[in-house]
PDB file as gemmi writes it, atoms N, CA and C in Angstrom:
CRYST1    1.000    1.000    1.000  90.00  90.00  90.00 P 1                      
ATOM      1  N   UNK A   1      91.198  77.776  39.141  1.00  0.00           N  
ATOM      2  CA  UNK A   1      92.265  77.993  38.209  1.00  0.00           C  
ATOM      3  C   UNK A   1      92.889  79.375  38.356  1.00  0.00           C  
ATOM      4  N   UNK A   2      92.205  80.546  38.384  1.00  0.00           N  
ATOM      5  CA  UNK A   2      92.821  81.442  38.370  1.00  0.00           C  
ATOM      6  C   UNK A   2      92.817  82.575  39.933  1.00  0.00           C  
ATOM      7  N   UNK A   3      93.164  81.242  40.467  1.00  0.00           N  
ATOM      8  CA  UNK A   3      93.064  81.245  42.400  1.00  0.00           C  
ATOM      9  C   UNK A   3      94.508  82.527  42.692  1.00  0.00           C  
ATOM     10  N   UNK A   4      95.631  82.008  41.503  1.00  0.00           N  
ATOM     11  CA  UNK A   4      97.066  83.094  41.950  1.00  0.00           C  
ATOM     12  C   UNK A   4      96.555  84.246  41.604  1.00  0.00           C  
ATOM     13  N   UNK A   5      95.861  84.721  40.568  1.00  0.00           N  
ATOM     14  CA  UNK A   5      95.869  85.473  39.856  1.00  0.00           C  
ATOM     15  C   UNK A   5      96.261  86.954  40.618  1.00  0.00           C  
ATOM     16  N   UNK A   6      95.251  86.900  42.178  1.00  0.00           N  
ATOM     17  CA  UNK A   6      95.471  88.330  42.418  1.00  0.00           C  
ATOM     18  C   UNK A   6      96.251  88.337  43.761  1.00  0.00           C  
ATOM     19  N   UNK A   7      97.298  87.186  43.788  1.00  0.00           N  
ATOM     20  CA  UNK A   7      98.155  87.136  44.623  1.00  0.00           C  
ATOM     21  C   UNK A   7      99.278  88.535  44.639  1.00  0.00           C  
ATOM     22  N   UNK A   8      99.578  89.370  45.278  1.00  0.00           N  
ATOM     23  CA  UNK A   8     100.495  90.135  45.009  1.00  0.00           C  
ATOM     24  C   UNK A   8     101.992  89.875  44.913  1.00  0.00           C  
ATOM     25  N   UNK A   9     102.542  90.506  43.873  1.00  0.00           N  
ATOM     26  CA  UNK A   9     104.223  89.742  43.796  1.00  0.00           C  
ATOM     27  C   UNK A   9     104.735  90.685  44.227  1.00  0.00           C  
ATOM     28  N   UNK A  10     105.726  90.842  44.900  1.00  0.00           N  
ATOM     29  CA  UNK A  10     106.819  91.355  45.300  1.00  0.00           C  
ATOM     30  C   UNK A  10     108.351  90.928  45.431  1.00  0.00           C  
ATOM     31  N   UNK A  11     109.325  91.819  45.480  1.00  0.00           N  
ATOM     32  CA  UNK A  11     110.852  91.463  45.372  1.00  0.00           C  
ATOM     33  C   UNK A  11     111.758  91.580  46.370  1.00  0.00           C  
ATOM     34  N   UNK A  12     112.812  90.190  46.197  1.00  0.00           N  
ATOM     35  CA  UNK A  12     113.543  90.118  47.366  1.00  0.00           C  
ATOM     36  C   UNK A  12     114.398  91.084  47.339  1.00  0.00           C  
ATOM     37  N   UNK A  13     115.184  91.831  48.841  1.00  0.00           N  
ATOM     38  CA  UNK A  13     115.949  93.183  48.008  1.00  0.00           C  
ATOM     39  C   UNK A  13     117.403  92.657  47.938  1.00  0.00           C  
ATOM     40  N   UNK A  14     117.683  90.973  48.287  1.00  0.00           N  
ATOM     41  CA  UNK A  14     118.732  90.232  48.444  1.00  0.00           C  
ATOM     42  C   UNK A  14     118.746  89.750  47.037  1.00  0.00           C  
ATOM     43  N   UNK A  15     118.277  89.123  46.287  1.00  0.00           N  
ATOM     44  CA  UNK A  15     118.244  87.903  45.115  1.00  0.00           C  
ATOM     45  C   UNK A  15     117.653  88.416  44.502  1.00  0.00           C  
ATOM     46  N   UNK A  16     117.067  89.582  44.111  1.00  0.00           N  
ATOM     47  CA  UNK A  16     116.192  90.266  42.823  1.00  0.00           C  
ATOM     48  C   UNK A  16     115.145  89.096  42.587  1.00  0.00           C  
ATOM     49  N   UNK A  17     114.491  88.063  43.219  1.00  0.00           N  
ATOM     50  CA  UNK A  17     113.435  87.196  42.685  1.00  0.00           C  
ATOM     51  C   UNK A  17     112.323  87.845  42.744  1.00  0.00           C  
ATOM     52  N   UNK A  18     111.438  87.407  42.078  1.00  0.00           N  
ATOM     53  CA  UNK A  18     109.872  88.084  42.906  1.00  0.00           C  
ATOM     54  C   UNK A  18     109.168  86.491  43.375  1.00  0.00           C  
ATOM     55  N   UNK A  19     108.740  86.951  44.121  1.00  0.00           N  
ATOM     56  CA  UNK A  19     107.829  85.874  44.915  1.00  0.00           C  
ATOM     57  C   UNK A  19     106.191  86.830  45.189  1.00  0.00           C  
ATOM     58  N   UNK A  20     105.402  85.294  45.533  1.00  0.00           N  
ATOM     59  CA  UNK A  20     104.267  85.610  46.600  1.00  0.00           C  
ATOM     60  C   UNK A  20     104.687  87.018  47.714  1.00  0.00           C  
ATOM     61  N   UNK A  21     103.503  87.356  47.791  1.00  0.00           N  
ATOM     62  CA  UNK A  21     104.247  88.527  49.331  1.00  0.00           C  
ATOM     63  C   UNK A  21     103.938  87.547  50.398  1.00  0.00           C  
ATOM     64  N   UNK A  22     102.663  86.493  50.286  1.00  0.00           N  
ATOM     65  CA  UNK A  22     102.645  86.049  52.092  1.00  0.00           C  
ATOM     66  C   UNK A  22     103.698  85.052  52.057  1.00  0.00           C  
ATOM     67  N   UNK A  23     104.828  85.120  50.874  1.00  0.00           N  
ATOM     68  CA  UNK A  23     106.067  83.945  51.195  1.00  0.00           C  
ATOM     69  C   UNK A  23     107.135  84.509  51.624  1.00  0.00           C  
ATOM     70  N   UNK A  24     106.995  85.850  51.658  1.00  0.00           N  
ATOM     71  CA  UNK A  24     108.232  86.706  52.200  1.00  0.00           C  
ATOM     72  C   UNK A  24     108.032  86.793  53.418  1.00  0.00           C  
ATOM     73  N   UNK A  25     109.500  87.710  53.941  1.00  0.00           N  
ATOM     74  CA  UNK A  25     109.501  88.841  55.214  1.00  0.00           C  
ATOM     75  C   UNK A  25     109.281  89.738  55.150  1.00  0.00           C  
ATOM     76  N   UNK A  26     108.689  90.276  55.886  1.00  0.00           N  
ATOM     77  CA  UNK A  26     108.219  92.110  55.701  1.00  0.00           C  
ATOM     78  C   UNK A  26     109.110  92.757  57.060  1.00  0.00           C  
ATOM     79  N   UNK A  27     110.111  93.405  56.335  1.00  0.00           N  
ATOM     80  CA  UNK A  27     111.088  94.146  57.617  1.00  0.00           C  
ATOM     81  C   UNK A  27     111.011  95.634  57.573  1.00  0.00           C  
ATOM     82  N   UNK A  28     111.260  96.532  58.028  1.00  0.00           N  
ATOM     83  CA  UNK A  28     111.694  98.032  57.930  1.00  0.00           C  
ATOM     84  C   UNK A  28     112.805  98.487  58.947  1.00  0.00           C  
ATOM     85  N   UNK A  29     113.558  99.635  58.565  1.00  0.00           N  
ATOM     86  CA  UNK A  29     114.634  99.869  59.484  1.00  0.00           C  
ATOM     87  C   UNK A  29     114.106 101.201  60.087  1.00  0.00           C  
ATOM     88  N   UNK A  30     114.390 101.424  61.300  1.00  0.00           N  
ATOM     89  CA  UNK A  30     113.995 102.546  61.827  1.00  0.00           C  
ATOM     90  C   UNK A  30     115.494 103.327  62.765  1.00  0.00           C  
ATOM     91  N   UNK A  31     115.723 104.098  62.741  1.00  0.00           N  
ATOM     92  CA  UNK A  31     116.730 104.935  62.875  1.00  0.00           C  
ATOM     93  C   UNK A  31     117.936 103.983  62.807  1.00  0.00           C  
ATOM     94  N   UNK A  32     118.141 103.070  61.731  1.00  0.00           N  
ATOM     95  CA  UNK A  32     119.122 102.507  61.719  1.00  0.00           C  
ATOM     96  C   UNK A  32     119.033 100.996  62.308  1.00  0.00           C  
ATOM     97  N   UNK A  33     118.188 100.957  62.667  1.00  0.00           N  
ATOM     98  CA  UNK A  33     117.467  99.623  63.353  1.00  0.00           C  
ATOM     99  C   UNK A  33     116.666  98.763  62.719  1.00  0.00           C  
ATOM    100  N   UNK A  34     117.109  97.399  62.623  1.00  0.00           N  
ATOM    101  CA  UNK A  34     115.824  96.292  61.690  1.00  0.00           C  
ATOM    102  C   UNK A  34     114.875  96.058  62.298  1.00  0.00           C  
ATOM    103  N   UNK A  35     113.909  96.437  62.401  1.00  0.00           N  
ATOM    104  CA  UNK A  35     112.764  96.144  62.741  1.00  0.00           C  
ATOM    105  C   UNK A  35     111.524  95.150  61.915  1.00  0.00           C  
ATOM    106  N   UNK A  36     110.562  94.475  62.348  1.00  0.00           N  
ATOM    107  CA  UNK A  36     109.435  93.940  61.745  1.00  0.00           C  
ATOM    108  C   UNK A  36     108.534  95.138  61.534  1.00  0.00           C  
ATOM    109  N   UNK A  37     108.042  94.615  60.358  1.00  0.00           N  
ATOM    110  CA  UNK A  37     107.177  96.116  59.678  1.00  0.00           C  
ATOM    111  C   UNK A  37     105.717  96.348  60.834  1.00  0.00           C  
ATOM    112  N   UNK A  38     105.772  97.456  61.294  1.00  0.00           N  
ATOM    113  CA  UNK A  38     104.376  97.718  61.892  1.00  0.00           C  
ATOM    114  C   UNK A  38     103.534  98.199  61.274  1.00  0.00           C  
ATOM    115  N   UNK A  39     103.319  98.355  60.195  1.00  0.00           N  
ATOM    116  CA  UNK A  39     102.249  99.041  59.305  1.00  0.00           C  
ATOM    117  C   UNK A  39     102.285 100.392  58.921  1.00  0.00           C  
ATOM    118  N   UNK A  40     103.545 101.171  59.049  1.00  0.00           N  
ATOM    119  CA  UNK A  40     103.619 102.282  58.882  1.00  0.00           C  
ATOM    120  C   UNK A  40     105.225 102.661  58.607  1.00  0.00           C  
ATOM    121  N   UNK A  41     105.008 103.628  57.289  1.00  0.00           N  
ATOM    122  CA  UNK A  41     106.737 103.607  56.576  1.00  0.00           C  
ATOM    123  C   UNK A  41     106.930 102.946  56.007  1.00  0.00           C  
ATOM    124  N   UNK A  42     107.879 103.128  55.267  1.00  0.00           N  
ATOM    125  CA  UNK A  42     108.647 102.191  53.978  1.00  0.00           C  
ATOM    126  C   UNK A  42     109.025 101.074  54.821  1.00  0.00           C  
ATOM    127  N   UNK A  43     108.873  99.970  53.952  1.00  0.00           N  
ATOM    128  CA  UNK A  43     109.463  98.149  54.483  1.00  0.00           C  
ATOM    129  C   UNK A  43     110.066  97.910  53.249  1.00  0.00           C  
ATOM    130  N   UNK A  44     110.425  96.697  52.922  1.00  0.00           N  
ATOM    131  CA  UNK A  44     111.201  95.515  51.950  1.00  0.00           C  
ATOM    132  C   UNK A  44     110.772  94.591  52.711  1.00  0.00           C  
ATOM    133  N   UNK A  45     111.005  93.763  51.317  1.00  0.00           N  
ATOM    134  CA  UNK A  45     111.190  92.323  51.668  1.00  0.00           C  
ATOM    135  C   UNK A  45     112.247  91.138  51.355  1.00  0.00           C  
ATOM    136  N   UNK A  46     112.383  90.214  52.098  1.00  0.00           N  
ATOM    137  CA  UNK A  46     113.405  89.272  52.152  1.00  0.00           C  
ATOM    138  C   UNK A  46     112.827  87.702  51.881  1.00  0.00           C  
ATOM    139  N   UNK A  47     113.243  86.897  50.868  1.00  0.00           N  
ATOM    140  CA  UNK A  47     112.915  85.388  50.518  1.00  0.00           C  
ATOM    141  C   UNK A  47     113.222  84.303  51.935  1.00  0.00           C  
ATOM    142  N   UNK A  48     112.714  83.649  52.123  1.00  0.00           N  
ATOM    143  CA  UNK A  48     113.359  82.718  53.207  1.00  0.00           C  
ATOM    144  C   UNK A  48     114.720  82.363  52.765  1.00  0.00           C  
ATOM    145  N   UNK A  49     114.872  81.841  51.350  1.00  0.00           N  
ATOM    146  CA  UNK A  49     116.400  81.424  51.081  1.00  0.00           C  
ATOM    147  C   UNK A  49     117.288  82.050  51.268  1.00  0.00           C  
ATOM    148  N   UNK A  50     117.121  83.760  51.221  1.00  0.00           N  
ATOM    149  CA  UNK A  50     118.094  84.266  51.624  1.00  0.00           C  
ATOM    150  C   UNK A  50     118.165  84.851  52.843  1.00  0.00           C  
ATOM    151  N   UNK A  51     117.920  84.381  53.504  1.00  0.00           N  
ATOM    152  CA  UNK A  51     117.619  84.886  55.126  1.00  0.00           C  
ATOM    153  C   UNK A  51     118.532  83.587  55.866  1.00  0.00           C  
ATOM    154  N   UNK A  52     118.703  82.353  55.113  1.00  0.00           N  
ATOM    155  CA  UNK A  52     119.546  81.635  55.691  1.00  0.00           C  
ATOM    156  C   UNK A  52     121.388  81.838  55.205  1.00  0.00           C  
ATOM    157  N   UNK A  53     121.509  82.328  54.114  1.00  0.00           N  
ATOM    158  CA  UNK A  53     122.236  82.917  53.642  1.00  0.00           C  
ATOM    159  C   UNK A  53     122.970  84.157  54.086  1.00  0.00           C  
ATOM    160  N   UNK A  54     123.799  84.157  55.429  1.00  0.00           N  
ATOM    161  CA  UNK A  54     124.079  85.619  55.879  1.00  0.00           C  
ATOM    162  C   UNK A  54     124.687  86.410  54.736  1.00  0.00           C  
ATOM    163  N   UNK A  55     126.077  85.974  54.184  1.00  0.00           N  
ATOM    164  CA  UNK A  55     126.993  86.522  53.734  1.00  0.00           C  
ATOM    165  C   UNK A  55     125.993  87.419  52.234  1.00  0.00           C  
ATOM    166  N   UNK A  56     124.879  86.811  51.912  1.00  0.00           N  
ATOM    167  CA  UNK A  56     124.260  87.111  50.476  1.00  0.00           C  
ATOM    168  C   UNK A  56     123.337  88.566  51.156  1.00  0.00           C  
ATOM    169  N   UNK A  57     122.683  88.449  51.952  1.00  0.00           N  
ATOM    170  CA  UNK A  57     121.992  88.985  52.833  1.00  0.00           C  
ATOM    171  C   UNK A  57     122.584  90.401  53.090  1.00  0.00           C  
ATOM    172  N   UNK A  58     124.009  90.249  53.947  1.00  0.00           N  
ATOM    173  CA  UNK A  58     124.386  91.684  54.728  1.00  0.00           C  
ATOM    174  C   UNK A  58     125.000  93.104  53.976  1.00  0.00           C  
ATOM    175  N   UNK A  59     125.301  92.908  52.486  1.00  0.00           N  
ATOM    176  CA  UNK A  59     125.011  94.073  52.021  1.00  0.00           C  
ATOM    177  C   UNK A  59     123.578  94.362  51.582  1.00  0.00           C  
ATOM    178  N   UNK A  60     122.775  93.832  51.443  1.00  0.00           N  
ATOM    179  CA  UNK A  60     121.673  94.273  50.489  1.00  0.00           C  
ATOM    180  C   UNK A  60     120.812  94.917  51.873  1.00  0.00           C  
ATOM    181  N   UNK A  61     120.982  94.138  53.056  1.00  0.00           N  
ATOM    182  CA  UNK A  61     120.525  95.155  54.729  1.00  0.00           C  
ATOM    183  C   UNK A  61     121.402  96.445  55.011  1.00  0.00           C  
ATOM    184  N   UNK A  62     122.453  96.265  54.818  1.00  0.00           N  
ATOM    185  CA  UNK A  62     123.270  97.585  55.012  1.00  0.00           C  
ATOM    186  C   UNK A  62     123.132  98.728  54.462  1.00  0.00           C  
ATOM    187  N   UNK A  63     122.721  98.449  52.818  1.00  0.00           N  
ATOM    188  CA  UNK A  63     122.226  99.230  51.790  1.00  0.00           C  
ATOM    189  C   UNK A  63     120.934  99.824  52.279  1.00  0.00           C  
ATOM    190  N   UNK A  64     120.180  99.035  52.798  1.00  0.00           N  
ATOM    191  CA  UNK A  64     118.808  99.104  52.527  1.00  0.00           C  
ATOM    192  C   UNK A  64     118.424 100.300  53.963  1.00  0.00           C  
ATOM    193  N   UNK A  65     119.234  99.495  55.131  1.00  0.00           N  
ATOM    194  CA  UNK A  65     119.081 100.100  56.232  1.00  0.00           C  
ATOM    195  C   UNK A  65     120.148 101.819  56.598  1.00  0.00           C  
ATOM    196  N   UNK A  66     121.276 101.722  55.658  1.00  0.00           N  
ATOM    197  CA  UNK A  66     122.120 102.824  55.522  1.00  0.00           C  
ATOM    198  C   UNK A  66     122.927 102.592  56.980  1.00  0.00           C  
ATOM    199  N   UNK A  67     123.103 101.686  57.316  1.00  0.00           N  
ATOM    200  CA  UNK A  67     124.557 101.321  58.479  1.00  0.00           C  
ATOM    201  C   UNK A  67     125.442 100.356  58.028  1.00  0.00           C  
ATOM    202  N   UNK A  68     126.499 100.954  58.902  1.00  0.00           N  
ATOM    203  CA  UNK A  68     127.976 100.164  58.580  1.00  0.00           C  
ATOM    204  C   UNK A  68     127.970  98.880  59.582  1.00  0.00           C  
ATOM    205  N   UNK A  69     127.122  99.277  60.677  1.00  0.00           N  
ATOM    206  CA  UNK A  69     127.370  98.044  61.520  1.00  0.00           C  
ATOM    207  C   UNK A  69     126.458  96.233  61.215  1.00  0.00           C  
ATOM    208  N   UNK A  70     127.248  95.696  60.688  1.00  0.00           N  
ATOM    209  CA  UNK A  70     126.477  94.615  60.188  1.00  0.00           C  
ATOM    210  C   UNK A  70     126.496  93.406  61.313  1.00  0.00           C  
ATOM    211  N   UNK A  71     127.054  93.344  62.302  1.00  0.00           N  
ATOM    212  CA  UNK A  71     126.914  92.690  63.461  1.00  0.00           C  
ATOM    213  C   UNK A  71     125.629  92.830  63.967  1.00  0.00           C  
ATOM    214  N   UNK A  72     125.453  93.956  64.260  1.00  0.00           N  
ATOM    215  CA  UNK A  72     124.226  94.221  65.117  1.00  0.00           C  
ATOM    216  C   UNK A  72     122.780  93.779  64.082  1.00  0.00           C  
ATOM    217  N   UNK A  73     122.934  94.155  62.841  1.00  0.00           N  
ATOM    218  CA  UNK A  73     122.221  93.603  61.467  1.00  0.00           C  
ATOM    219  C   UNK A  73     122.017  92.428  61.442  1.00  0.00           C  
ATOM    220  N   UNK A  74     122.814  91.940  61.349  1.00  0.00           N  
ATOM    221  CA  UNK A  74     122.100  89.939  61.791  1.00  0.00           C  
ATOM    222  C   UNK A  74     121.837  89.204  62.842  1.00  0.00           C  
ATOM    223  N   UNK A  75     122.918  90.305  64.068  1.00  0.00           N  
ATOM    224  CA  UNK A  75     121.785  89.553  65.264  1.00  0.00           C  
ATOM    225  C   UNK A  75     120.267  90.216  65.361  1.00  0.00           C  
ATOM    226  N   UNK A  76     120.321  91.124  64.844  1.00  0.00           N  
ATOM    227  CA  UNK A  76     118.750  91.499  65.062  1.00  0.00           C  
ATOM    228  C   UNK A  76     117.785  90.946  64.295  1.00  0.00           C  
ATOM    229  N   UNK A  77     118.238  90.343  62.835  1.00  0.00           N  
ATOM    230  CA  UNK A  77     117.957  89.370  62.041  1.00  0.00           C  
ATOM    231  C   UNK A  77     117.409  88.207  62.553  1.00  0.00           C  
ATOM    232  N   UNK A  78     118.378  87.447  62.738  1.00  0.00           N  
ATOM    233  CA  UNK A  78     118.672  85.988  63.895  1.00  0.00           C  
ATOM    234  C   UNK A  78     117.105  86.254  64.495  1.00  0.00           C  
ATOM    235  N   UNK A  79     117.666  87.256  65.591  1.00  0.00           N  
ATOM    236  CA  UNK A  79     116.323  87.273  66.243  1.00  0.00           C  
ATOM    237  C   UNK A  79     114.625  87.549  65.709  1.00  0.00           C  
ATOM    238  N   UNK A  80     114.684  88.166  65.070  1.00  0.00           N  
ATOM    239  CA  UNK A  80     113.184  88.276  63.985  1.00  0.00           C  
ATOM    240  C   UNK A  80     113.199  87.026  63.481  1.00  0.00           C  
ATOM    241  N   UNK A  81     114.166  86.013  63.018  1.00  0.00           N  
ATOM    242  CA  UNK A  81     113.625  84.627  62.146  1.00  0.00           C  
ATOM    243  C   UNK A  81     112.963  84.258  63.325  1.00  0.00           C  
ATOM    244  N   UNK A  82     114.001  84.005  64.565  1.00  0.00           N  
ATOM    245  CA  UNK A  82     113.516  83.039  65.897  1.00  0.00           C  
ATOM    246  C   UNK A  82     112.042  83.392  66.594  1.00  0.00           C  
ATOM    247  N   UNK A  83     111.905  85.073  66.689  1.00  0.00           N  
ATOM    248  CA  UNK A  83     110.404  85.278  66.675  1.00  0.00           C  
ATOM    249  C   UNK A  83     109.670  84.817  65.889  1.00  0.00           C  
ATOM    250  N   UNK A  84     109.627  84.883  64.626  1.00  0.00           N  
ATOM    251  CA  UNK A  84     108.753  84.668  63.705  1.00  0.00           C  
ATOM    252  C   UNK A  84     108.475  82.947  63.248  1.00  0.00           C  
ATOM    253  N   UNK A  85     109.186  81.764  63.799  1.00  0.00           N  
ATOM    254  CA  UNK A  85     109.320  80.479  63.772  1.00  0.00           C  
ATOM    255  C   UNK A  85     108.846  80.599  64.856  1.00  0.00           C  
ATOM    256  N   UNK A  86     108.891  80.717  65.920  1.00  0.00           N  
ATOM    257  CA  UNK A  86     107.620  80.743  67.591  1.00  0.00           C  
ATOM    258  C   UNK A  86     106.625  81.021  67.201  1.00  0.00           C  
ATOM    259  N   UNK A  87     106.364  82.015  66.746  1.00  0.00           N  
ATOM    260  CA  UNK A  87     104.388  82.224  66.383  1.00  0.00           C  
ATOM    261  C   UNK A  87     103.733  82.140  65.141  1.00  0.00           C  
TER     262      UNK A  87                                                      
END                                                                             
C-alpha cells in the first residue's frame, strides 16, 4: 500500500505538473547545449507529453538553457528522445 510513498516527485519545467522522477527526462544544458544529465550540475526535467509537443516545449528550453537558437534545441531534443527509445 504505501509502495509510492517514497517515490520522489518532481516538476515538468514545460507544464508545471509534478510527476514520478523515473517518469520523466533528466536533461541539463551545458554551455548552451542540451545535453542528458551526467550526474553532475544543475538538470530539469521534462514529462513525455510534453516532449511530443514542440511548440509547448521551446520556450520553457530556451529559458531554461538561456539561447535564442531554438532550431538547434529540438534537433538536439529529437535526438535524446531517439537515443533514449533505442536503449
Amino acid at each position: 500500500m504505501a509502495e509510492n510513498f517514497n517515490q520522489p516527485i518532481r516538476m515538468c519545467i514545460s507544464c508545471r505538473d509534478r510527476h514520478q522522477q523515473n517518469t520523466l527526462v533528466r536533461l541539463q544544458c551545458k554551455d548552451g547545449s542540451l545535453e542528458c544529465f551526467n550526474g553532475s550540475g544543475r538538470s530539469f526535467y521534462i514529462c513525455r507529453t510534453c516532449m511530443i509537443n514542440e511548440k509547448k516545449i521551446i520556450k520553457s528550453l530556451m529559458r531554461q538553457c538561456k539561447s535564442g537558437e531554438k532550431d538547434k534545441l529540438i534537433s538536439r531534443l529529437k535526438e535524446i528522445i531517439t537515443d533514449d527509445r533505442e536503449s
